[in-house]
N, CA and C of each residue as an Amber inpcrd file, in Angstrom:
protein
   228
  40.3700000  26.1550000  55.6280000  39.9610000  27.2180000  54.7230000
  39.5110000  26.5700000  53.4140000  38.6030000  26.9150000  52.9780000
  37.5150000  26.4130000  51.9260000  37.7870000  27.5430000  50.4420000
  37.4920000  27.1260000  49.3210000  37.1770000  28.1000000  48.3470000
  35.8400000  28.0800000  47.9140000  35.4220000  29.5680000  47.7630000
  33.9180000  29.8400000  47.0420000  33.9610000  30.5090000  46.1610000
  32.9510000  30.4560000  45.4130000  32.5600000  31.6910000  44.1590000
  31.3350000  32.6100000  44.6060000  31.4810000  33.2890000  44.4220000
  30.5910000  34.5920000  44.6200000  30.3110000  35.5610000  42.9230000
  29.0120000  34.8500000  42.5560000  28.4270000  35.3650000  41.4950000
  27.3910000  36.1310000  41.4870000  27.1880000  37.2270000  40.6790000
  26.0200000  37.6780000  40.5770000  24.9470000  37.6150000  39.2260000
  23.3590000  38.0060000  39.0290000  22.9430000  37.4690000  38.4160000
  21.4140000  38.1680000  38.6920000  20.6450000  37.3010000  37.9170000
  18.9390000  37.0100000  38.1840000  18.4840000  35.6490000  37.8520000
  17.4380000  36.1710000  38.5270000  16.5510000  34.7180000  38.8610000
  15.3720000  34.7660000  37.6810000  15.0030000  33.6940000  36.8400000
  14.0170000  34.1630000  35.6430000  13.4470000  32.7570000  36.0600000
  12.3340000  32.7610000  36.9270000  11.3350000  31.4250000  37.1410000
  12.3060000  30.9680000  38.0190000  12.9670000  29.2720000  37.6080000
  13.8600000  28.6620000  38.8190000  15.0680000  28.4760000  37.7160000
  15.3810000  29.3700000  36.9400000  16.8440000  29.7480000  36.2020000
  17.6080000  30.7150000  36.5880000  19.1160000  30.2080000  36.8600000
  19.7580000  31.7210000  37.3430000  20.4410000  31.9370000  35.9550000
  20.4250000  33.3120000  36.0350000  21.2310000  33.7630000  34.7420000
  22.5460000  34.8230000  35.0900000  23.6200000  34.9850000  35.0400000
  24.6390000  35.1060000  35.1110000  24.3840000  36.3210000  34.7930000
  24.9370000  36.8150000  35.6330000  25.5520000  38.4380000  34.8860000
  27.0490000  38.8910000  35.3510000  27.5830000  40.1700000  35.3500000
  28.6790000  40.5420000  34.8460000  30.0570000  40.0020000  36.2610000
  29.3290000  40.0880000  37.0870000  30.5910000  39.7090000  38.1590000
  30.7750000  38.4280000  39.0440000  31.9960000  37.9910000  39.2060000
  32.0580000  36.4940000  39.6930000  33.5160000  36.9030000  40.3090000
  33.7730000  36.4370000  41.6650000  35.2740000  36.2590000  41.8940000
  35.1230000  35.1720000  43.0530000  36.4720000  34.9490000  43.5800000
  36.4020000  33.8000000  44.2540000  37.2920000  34.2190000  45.3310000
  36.8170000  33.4400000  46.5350000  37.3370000  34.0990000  47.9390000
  37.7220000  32.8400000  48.5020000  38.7110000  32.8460000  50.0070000
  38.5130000  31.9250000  50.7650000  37.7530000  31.9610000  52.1950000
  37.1700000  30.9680000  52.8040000  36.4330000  30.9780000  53.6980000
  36.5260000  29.7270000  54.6070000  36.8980000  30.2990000  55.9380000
  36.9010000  28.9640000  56.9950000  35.3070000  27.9670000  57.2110000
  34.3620000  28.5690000  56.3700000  32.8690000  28.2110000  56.7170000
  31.9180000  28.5780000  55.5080000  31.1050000  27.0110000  55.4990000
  29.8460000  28.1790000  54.6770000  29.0970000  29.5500000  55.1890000
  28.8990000  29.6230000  56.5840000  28.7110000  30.7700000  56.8810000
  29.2850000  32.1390000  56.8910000  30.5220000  31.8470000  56.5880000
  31.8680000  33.0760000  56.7470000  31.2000000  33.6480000  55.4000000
  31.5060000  32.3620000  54.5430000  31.2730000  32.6820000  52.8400000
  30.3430000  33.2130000  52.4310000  29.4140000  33.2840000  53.1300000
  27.9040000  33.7510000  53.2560000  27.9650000  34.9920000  53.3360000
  28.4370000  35.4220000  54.1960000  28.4840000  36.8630000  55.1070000
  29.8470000  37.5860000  54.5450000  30.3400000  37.1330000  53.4910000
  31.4640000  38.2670000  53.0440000  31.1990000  38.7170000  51.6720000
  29.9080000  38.0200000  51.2800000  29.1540000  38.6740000  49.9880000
  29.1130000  40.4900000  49.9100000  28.7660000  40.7560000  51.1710000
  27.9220000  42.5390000  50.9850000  29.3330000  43.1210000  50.5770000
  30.5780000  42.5220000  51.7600000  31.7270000  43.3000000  51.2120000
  32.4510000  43.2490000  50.0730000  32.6520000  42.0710000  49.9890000
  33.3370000  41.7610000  48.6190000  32.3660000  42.3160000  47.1780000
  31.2290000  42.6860000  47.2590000  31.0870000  43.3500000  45.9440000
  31.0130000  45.1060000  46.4590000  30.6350000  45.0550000  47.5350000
  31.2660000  46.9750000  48.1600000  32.5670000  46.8480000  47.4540000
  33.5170000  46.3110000  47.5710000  34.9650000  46.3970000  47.3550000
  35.0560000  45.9290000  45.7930000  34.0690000  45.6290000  45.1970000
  35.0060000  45.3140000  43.7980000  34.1460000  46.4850000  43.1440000
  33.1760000  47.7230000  43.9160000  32.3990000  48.6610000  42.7500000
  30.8900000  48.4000000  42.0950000  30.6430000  47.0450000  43.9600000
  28.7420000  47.0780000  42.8160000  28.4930000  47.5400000  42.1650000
  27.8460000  47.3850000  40.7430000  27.2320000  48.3270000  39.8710000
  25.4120000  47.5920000  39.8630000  24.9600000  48.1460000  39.6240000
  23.3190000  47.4690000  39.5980000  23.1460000  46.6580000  38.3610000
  23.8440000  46.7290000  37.2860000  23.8920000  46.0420000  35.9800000
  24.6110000  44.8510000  36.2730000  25.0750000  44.6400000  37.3550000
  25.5430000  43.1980000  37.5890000  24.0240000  42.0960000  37.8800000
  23.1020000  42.5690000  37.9790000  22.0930000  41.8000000  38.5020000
  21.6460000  41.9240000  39.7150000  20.6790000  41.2250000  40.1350000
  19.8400000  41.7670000  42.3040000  19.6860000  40.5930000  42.0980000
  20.6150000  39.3680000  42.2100000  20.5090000  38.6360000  43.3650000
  22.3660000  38.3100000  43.1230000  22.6620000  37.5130000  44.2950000
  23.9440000  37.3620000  44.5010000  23.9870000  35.1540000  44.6520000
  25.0520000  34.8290000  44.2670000  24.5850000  33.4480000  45.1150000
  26.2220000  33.2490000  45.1490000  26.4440000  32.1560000  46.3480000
  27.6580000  31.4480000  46.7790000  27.4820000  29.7800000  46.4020000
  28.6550000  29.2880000  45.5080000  29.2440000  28.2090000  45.5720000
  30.1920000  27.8060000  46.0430000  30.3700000  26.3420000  46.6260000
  31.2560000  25.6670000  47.3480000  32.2430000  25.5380000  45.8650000
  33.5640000  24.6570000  47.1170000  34.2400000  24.1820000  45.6130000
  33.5260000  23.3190000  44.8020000  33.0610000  22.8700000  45.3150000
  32.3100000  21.5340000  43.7090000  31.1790000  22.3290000  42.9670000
  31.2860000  23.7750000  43.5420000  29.8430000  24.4210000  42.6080000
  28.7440000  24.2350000  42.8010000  28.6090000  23.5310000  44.1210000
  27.3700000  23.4330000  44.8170000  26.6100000  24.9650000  45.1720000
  25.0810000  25.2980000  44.9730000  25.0450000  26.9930000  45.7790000
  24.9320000  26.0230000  46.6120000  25.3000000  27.2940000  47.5450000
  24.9260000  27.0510000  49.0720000  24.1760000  28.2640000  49.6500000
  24.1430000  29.6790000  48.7230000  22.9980000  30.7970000  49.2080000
  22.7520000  31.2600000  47.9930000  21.7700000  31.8360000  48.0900000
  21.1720000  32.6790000  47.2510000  20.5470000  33.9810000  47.9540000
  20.7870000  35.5310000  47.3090000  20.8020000  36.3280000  48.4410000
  20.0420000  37.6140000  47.5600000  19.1910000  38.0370000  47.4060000
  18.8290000  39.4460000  46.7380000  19.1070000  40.1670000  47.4220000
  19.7730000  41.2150000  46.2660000  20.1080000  42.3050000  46.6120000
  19.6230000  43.3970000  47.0010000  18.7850000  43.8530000  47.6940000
  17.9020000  44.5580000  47.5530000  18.1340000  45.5110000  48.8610000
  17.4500000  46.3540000  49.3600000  17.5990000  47.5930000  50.2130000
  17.9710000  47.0120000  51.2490000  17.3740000  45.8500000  51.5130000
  17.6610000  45.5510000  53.2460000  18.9440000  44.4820000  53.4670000
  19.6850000  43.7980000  51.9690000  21.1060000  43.3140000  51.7510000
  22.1440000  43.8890000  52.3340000  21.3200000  45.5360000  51.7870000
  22.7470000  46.5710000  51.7840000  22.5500000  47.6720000  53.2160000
  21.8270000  47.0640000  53.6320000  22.1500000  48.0210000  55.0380000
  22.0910000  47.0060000  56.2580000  21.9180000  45.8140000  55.9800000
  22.5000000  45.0310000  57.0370000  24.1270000  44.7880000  57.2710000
């Protein structure tokens, strides 16, 4: 089991800029970690002022995704 961060944000050119929500999960996989983005902000109260895109870091703060949020995020 691995730790990640799960931040949200925007993209301005090739700058991410931070916005209001960040928490940190555990995950047997980068792929697990990947795929528990949609829920884990369902469950903390998405708000749209958090930003449309989402990204995952490893422990060393590596991303490892970058994910917009956008219509087809949230119904997959």
């Amino acid at each position: 089991m691995s730790r990640y961060r799960i931040e949200t944000g925007t993209v301005r050119g090739e700058d991410w800029v931070p916005g209001a929500f960040h928490d940190a999960i555990n995950a047997p996989s980068d792929r697990e970690a990947v795929g528990a983005v949609r829920q884990t902000l369902a469950e903390s109260g998405f708000a749209e002022g958090w930003g449309d895109y989402a990204r995952v870091l490893d422990a060393e703060r590596r991303e490892i995704a970058r994910l917009a949020l956008d219509r087809h995020f949230w119904e997959h």
